[in-house]
NUFIDO-269099 format. One line per field, with one value per residue: residue number from 1; chain; x, y, z of N, C-alpha, C, O in turn. Coordinates in Angstrom, 2 decimals. Atoms other than C-alpha are relative to their C-alpha. Layout:
% NUFIDO-269099
resi <- [NUM,...]
chain <- [A,...]
nxx <- [X,...]
nyy <- [Y,...]
nzz <- [Z,...]
caxx <- [X,...]
cayy <- [Y,...]
cazz <- [Z,...]
cxx <- [X,...]
cyy <- [Y,...]
czz <- [Z,...]
oxx <- [X,...]
oyy <- [Y,...]
ozz <- [Z,...]
//
This chain:
% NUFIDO-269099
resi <- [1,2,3,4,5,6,7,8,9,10,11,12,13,14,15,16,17,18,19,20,21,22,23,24,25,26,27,28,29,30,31,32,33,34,35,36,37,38,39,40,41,42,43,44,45,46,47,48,49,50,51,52,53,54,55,56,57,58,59,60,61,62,63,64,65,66,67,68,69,70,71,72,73,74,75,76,77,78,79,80,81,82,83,84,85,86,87,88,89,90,91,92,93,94,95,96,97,98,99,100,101,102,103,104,105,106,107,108,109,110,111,112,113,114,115,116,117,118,119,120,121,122,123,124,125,126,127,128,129,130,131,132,133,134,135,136,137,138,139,140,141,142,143,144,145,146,147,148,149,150,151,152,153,154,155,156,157,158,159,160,161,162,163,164,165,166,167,168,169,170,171,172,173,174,175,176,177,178,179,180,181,182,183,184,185,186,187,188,189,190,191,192,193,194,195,196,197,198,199,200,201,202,203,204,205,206,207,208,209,210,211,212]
chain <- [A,A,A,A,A,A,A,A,A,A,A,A,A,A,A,A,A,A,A,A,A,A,A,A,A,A,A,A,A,A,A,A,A,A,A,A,A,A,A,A,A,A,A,A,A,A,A,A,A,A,A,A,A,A,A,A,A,A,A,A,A,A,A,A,A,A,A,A,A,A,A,A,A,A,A,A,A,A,A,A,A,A,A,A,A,A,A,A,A,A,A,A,A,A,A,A,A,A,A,A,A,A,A,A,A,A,A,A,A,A,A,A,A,A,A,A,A,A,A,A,A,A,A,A,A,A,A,A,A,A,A,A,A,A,A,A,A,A,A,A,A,A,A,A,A,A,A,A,A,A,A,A,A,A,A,A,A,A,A,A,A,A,A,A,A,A,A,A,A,A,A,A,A,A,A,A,A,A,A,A,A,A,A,A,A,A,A,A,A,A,A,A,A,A,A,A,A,A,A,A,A,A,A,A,A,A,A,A,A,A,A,A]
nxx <- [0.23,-1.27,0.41,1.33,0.84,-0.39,0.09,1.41,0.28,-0.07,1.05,-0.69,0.95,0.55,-0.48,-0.07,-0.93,-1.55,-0.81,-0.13,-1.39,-1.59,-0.61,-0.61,-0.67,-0.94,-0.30,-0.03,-0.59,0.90,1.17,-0.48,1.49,-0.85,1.24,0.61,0.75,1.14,0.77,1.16,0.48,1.54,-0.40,-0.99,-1.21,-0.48,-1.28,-0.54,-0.96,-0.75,1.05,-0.50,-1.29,0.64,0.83,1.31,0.78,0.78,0.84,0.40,0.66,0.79,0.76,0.33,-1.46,-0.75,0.68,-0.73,-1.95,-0.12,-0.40,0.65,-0.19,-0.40,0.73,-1.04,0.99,1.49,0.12,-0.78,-1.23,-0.22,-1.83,0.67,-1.32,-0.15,0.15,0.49,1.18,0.34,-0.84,0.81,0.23,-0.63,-0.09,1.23,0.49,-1.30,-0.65,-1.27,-1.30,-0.04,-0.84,0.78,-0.82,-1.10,-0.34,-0.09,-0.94,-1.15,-0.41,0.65,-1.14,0.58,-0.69,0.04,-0.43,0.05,0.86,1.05,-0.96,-1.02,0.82,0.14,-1.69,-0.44,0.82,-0.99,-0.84,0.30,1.32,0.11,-0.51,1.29,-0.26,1.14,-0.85,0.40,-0.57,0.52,-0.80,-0.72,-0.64,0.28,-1.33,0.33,0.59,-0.29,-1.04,-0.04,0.87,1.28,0.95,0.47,0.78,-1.24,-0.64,1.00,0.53,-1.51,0.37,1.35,-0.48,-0.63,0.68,0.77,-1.39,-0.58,0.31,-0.41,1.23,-0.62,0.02,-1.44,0.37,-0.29,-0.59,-0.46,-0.49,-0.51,0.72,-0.85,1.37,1.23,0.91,-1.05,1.52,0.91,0.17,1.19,-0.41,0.42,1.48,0.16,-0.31,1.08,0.07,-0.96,-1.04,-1.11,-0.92,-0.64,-0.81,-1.04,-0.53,-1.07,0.16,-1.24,-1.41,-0.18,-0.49,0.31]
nyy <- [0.74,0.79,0.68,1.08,-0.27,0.68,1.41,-0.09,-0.03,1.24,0.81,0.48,0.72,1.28,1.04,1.51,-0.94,0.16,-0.38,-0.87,-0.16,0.69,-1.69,-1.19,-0.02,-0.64,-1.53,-0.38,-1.21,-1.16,0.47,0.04,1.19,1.14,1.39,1.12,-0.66,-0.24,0.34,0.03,0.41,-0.92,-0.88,-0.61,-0.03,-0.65,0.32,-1.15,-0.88,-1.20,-0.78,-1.06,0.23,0.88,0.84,-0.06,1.16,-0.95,0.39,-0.67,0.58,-0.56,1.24,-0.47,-0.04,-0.78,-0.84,0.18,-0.82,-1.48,-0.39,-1.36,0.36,-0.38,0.66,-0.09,0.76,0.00,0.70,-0.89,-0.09,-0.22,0.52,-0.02,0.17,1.10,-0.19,0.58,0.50,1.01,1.34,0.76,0.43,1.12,0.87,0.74,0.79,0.76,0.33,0.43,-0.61,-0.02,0.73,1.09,-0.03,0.79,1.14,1.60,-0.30,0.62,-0.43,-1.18,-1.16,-1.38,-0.61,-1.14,-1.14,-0.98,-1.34,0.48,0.16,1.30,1.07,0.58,0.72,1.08,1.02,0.71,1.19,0.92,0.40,1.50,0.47,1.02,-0.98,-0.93,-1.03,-0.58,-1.05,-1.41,0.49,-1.34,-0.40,-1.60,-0.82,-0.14,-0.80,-1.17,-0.58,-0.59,-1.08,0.47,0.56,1.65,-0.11,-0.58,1.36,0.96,-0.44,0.54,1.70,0.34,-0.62,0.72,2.01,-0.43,-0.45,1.30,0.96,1.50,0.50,1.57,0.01,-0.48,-0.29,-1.16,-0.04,-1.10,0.48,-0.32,-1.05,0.09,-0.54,0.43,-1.43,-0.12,0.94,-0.55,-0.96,0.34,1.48,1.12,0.21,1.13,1.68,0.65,0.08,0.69,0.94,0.33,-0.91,0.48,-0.82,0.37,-0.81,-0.44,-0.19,-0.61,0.85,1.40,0.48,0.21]
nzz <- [-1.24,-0.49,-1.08,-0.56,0.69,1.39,-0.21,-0.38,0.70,0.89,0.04,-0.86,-0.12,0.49,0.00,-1.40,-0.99,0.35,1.13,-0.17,-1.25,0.98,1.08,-1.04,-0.37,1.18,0.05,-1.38,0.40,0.78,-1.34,-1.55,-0.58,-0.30,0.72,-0.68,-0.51,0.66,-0.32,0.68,-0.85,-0.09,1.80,0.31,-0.11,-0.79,0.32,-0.54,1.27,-0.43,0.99,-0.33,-0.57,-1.22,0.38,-0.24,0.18,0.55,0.09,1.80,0.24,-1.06,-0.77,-1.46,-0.57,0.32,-0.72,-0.91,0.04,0.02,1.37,0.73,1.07,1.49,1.35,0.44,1.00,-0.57,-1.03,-1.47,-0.24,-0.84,-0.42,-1.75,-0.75,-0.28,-1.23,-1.12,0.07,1.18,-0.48,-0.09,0.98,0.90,-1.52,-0.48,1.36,0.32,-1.49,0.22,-0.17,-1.45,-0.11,-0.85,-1.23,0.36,-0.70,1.01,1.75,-0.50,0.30,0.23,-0.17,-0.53,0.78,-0.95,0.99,-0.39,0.62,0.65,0.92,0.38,0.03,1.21,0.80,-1.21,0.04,0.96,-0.40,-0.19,0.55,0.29,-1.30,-0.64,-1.11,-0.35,-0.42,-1.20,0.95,-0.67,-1.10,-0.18,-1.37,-0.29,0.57,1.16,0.14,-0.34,1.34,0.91,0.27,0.93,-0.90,0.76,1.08,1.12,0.34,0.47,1.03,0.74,0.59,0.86,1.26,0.02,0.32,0.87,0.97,0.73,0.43,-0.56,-0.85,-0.56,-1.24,-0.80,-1.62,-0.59,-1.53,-0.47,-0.95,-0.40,-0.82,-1.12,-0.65,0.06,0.70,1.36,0.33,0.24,1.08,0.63,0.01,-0.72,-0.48,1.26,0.04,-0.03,0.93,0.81,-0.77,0.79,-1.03,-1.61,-0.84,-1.00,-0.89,-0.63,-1.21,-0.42,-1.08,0.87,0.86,1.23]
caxx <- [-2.33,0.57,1.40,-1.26,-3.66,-2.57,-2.59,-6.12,-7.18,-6.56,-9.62,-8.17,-11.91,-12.30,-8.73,-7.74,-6.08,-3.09,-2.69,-2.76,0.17,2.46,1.85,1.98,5.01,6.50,5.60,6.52,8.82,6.42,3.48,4.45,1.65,3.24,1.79,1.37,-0.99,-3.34,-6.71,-10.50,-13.05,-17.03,-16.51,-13.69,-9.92,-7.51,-4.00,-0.77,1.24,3.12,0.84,2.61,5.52,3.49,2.47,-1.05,-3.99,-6.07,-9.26,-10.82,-14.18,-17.64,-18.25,-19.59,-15.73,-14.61,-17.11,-15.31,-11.85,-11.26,-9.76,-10.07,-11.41,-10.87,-12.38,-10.52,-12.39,-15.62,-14.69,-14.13,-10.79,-10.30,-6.61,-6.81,-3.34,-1.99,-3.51,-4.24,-7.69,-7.51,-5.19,-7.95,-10.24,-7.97,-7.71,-11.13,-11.74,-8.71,-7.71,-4.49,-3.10,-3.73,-1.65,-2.55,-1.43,2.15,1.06,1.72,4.18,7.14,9.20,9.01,11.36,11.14,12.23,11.38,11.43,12.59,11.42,8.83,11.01,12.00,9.02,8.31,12.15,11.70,8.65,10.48,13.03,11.00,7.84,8.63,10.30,8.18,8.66,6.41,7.54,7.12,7.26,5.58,8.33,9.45,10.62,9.31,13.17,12.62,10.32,11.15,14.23,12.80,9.64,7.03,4.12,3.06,0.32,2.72,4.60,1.64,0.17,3.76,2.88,-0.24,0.98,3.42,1.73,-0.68,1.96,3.40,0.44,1.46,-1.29,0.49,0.21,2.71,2.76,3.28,5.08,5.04,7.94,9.99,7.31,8.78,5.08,1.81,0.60,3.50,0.55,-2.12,-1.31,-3.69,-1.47,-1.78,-5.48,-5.61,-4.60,-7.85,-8.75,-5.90,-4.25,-1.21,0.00,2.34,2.92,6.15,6.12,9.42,9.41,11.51,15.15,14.53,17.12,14.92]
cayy <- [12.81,11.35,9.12,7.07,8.96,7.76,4.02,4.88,5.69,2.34,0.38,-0.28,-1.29,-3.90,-5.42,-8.73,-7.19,-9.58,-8.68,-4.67,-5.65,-7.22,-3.57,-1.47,-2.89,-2.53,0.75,1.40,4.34,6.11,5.00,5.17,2.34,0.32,-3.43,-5.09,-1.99,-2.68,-3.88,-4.46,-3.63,-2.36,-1.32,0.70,0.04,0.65,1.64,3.54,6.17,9.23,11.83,15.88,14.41,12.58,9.47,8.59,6.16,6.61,5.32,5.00,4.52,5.48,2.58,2.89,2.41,5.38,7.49,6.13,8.03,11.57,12.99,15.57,14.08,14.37,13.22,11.18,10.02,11.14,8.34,9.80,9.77,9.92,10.53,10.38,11.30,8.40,9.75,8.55,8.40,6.59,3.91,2.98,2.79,0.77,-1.55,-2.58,-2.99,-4.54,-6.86,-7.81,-4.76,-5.22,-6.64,-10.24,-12.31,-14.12,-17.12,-20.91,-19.06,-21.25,-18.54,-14.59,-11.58,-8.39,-5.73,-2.20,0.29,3.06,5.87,4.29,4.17,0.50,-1.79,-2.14,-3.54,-5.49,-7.19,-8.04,-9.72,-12.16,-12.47,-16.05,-17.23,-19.49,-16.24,-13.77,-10.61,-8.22,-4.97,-2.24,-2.89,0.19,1.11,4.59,5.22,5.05,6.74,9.66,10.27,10.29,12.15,9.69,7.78,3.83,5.27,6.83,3.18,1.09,3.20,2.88,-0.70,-1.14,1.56,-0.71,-4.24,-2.58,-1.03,-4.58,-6.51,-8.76,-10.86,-13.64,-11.59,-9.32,-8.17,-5.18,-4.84,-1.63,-2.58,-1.71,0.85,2.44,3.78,2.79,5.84,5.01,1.97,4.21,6.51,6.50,3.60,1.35,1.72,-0.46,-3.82,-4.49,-3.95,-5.95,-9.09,-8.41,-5.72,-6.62,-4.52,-5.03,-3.46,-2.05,-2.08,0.77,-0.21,-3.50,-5.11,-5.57]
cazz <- [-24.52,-22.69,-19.94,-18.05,-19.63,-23.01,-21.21,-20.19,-23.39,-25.04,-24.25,-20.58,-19.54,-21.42,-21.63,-19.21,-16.35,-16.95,-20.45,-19.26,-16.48,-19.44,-21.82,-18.65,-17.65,-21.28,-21.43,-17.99,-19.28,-21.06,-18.52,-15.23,-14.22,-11.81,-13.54,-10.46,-8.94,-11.78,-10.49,-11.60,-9.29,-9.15,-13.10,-12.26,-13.09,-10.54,-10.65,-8.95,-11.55,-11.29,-12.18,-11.66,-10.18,-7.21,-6.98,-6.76,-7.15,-9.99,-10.37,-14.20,-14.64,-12.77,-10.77,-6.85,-5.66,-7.04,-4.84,-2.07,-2.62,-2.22,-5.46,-7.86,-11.29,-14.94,-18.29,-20.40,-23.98,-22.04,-19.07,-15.81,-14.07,-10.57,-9.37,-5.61,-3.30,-1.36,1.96,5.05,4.62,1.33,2.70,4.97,2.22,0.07,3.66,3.47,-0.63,-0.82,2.63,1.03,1.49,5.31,7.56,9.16,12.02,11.37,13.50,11.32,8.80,9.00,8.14,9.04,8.31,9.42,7.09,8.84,5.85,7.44,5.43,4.00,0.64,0.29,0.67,-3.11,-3.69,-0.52,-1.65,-5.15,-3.32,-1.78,-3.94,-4.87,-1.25,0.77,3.68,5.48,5.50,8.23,6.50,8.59,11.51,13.48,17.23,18.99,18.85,15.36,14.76,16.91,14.50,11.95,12.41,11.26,12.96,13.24,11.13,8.80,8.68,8.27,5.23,3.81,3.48,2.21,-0.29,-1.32,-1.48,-3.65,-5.70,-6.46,-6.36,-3.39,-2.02,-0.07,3.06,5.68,9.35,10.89,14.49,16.56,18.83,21.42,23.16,26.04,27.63,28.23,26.14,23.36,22.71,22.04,19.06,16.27,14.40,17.04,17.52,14.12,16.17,17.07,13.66,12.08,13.88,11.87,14.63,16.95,20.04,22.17,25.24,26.47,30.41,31.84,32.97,30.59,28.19,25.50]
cxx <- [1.24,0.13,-0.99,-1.45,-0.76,-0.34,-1.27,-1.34,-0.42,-0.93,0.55,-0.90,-1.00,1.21,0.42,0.84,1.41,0.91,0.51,1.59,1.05,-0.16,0.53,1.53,1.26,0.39,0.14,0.80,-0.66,-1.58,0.14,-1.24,0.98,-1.20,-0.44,-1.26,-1.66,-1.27,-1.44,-1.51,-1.72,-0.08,0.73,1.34,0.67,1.38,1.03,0.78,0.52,-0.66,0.90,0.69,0.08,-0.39,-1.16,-0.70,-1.23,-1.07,-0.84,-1.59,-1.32,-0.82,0.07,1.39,0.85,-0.70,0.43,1.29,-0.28,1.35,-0.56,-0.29,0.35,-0.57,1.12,-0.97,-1.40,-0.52,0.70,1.11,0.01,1.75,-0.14,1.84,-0.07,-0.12,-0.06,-1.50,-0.69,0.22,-1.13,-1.07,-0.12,0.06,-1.53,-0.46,1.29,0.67,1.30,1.02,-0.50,0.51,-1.02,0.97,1.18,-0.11,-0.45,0.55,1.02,1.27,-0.38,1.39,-0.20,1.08,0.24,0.58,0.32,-0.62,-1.20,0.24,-0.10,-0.96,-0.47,1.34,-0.26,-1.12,0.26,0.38,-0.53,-1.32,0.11,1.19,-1.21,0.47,-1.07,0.46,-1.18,0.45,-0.18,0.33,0.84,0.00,-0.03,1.02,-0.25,-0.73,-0.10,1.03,-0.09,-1.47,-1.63,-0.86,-0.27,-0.99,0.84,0.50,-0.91,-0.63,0.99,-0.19,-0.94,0.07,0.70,-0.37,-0.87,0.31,-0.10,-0.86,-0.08,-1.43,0.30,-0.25,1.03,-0.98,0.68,0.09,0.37,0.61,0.85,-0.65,0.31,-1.03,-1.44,-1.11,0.91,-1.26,-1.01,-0.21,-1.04,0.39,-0.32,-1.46,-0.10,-0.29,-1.52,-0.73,0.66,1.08,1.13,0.75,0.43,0.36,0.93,0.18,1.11,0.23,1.40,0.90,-0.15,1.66,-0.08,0.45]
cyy <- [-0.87,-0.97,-0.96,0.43,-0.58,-1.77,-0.05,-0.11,-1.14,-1.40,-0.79,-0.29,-1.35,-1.17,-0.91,0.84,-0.63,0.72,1.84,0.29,-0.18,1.21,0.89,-0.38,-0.21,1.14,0.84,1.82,1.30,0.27,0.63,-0.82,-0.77,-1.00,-0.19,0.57,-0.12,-1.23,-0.10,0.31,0.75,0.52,0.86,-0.85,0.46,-0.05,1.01,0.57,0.84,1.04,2.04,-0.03,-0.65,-1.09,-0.57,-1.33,0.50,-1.18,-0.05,-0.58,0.57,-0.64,0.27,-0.22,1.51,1.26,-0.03,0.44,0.84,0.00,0.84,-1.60,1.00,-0.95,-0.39,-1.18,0.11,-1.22,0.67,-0.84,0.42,0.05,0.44,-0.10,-1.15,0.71,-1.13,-0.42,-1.04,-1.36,-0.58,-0.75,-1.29,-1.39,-1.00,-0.44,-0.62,-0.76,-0.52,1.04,0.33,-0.70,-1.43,-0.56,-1.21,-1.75,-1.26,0.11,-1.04,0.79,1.73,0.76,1.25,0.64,1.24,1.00,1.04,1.57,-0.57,0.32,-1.56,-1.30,-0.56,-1.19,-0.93,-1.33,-1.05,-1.25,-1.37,-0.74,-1.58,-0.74,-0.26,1.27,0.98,1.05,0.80,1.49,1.50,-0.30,1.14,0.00,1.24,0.89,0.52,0.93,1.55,0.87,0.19,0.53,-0.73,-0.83,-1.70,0.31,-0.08,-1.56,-1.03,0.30,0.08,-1.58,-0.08,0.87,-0.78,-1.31,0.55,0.78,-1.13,-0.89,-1.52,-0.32,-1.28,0.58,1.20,0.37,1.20,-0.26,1.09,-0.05,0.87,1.84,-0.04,0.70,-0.60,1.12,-0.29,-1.34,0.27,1.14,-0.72,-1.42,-0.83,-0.31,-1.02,-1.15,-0.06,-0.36,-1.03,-0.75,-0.12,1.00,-0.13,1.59,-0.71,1.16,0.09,0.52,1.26,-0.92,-1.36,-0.16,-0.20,0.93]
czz <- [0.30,1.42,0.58,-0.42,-1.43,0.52,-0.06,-1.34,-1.00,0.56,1.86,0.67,-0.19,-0.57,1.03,0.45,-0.28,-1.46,0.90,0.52,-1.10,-0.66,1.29,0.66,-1.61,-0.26,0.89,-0.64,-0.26,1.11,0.86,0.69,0.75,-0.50,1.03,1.17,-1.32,0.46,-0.58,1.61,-0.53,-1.32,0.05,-0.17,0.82,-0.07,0.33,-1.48,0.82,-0.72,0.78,1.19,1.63,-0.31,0.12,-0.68,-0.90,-0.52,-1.82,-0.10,0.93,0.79,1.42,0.41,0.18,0.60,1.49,0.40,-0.17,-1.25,-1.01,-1.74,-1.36,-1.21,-0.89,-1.47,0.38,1.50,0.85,0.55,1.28,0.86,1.30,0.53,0.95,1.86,0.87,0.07,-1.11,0.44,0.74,-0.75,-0.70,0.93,-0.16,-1.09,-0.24,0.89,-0.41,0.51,1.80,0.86,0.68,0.88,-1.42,0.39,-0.96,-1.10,0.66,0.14,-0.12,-0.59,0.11,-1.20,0.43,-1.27,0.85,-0.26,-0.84,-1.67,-0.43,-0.12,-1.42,-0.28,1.09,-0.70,-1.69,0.25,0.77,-0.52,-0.30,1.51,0.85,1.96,-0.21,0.36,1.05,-0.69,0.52,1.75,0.84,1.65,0.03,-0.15,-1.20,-0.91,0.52,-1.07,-1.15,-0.67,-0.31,1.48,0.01,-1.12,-1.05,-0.73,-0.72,-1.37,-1.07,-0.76,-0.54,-1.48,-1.22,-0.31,-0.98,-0.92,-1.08,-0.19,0.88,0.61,0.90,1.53,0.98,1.09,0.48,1.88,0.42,1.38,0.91,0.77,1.57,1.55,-0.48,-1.54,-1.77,-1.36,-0.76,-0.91,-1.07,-1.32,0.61,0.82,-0.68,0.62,0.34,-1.28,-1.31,1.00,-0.12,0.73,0.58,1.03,0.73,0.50,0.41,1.76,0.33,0.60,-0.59,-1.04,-1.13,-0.63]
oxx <- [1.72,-0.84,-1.32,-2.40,-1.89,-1.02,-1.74,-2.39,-1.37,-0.44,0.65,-0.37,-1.97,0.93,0.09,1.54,2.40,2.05,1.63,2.43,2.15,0.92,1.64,1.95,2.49,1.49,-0.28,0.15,-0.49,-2.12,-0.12,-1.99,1.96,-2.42,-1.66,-1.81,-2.75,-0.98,-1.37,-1.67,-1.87,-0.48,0.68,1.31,0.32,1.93,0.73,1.00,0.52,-0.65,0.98,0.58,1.03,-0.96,-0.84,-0.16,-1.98,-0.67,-0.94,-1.68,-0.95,-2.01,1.07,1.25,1.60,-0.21,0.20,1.94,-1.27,2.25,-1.76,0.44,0.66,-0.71,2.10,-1.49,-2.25,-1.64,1.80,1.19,-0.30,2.46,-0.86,2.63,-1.19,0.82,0.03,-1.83,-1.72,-0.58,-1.56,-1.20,-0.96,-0.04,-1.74,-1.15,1.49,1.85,1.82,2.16,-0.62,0.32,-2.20,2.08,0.99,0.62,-1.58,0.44,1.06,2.12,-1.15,2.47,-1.21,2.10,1.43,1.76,-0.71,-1.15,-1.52,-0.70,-0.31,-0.56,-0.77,1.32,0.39,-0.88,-0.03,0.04,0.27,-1.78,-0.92,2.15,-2.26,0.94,-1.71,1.08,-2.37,1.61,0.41,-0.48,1.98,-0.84,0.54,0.98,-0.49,-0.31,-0.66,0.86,0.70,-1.79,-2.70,-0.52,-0.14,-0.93,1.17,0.22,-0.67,-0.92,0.68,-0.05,-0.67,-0.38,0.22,0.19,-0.54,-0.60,-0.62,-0.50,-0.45,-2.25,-0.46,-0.45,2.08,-2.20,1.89,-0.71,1.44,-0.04,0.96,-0.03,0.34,-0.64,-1.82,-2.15,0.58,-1.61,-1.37,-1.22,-1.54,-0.47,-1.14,-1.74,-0.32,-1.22,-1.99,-1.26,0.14,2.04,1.74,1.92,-0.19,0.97,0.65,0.69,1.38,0.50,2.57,0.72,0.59,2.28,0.85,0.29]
oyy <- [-1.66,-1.08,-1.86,-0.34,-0.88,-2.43,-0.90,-0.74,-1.15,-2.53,-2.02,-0.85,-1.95,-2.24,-0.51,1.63,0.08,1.16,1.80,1.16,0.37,1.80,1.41,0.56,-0.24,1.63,1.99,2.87,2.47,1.30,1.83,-0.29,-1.27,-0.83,-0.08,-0.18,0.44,-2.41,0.51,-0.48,1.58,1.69,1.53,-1.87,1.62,-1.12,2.16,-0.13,0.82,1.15,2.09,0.71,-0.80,-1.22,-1.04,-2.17,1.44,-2.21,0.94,-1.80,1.27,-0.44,0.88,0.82,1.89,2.34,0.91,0.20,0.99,-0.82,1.10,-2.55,2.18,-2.16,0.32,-2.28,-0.63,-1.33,1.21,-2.04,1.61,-0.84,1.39,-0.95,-1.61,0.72,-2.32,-1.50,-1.71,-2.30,-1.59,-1.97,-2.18,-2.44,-2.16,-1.45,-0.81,-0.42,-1.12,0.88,1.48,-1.86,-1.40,-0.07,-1.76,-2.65,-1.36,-0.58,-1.30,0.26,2.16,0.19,1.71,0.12,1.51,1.31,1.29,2.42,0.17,0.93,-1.68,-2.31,-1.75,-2.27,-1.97,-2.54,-2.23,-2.37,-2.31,-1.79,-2.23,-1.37,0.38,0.80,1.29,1.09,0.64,1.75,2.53,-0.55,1.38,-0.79,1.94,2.05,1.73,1.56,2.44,1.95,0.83,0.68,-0.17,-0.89,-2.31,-0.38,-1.09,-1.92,-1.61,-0.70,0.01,-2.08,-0.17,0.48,-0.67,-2.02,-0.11,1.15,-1.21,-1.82,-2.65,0.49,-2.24,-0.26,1.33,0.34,1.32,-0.80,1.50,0.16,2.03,2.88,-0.98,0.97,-0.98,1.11,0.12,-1.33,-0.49,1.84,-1.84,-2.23,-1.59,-1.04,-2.07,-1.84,-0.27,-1.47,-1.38,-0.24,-1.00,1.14,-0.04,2.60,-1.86,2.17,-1.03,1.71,1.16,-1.93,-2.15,0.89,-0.36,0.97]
ozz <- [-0.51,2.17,-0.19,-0.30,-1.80,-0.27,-0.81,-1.29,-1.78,0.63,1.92,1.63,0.28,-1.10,2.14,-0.18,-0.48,-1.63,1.42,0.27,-1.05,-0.69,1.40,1.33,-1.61,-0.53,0.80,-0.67,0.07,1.53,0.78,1.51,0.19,-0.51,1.04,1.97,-1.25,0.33,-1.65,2.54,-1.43,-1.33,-0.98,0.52,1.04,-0.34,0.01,-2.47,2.05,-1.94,2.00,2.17,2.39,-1.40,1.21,-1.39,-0.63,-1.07,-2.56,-0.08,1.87,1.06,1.81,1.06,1.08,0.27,2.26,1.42,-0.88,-1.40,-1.14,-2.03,-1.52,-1.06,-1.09,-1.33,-0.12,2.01,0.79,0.27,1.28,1.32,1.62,0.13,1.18,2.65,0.57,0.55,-1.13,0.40,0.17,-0.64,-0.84,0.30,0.22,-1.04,-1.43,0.89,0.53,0.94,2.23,0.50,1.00,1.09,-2.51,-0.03,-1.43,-2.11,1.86,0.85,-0.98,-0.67,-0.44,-1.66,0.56,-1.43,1.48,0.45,-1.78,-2.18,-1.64,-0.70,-1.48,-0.87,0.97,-0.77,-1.89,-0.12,0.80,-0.08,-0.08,1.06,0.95,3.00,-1.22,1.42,1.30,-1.04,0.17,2.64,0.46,2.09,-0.80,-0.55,-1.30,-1.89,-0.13,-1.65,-1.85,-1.85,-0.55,2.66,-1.05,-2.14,-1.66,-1.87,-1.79,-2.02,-2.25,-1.87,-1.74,-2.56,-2.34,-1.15,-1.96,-1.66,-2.19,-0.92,0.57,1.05,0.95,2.41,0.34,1.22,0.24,2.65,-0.03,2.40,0.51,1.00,2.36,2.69,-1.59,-2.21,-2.88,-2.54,-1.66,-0.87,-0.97,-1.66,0.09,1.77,-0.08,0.19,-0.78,-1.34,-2.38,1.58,0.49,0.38,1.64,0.69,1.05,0.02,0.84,1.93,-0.03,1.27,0.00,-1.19,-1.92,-1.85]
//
């Protein structure tokens, strides 16, 4: 038994989630647990890895949570194993047992920054860099330009993030801005249905023949 399997194995039900984060991030090498994705919830464990060269969300345990994620399981010591891909449909999911990794509004930060992963790549290292900075990042930040070039959706962007905060663990907060829309209709993809859902969406309309 190797890998997160092997982590799984070692009584990972019944040790303190902090202790888990300080081995899993010793044995990150051998692991692949990110620490700060490790969670406790409904009697399951929750936690991202790299499982056949993807990365994924894997559920341990057979508590009502884990009936809630699509995923193939697996037995591991006779405890079930749910490893679930980092869909679209999970992300909501994870959105609603988890509101951290959702965005909220920015308004009474003293301090924002927009970051705008582009490929939805960079938001773990981003949220690093400011985990101890009295700042609100803005992390799921993209322009229809933007997104035209390089293929992806506000959905796409937004599930980037929440991927990501729940990666690392952040719970302080971020905001998502789907800016610089250059149509009434550019508004209304299935990303930007969310804002009603989540105050943490900014739209900026783009008026034809504008400056902005």
């Amino acid at each position: 038994m190797e890998g997160w399997k092997a982590f799984c194995a070692e009584h990972l039900l019944t040790t303190d989630v902090m202790d888990l984060r300080k081995q899993a991030k010793e044995r990150f090498s051998r692991c692949r647990i990110y620490p700060g994705s490790i969670q406790r919830k409904d009697g399951c464990c929750l936690f991202m890895t790299w499982d056949s060269g993807r990365k994924v969300l894997v559920l341990y345990g057979s508590g009502d949570i884990a009936n809630r994620f699509s995923g193939s399981e697996t037995m591991i010591d006779g405890i079930s194993a749910k490893v679930c891909p980092l869909t679209a449909e999970n992300c909501e999911i994870l959105r609603k047992e988890f509101p951290f990794t959702a965005p909220v509004s920015h308004k009474g930060r003293g301090i924002t920054i927009g970051l705008g992963d582009r490929l939805g790549l960079a938001s773990p290292a981003h949220l690093r860099l400011i985990r101890n900075k009295d700042t609100f990042p803005v992390l799921a930040q993209q322009s229809i330009r933007e997104l035209n070039l390089t293929g992806r959706t506000y959905q796409d962007v937004l599930n980037a993030a929440s991927w990501a905060v729940f990666q690392e663990g952040y719970t302080k907060g971020f905001g998502a801005d789907g800016d610089h829309l250059k149509t009434p209709e550019d508004g209304d993809g299935p990303g930007l249905r969310l804002h009603n859902d989540h105050p943490g969406l900014l739209r900026t309309y783009k008026q034809p023949g504008s400056d902005l």
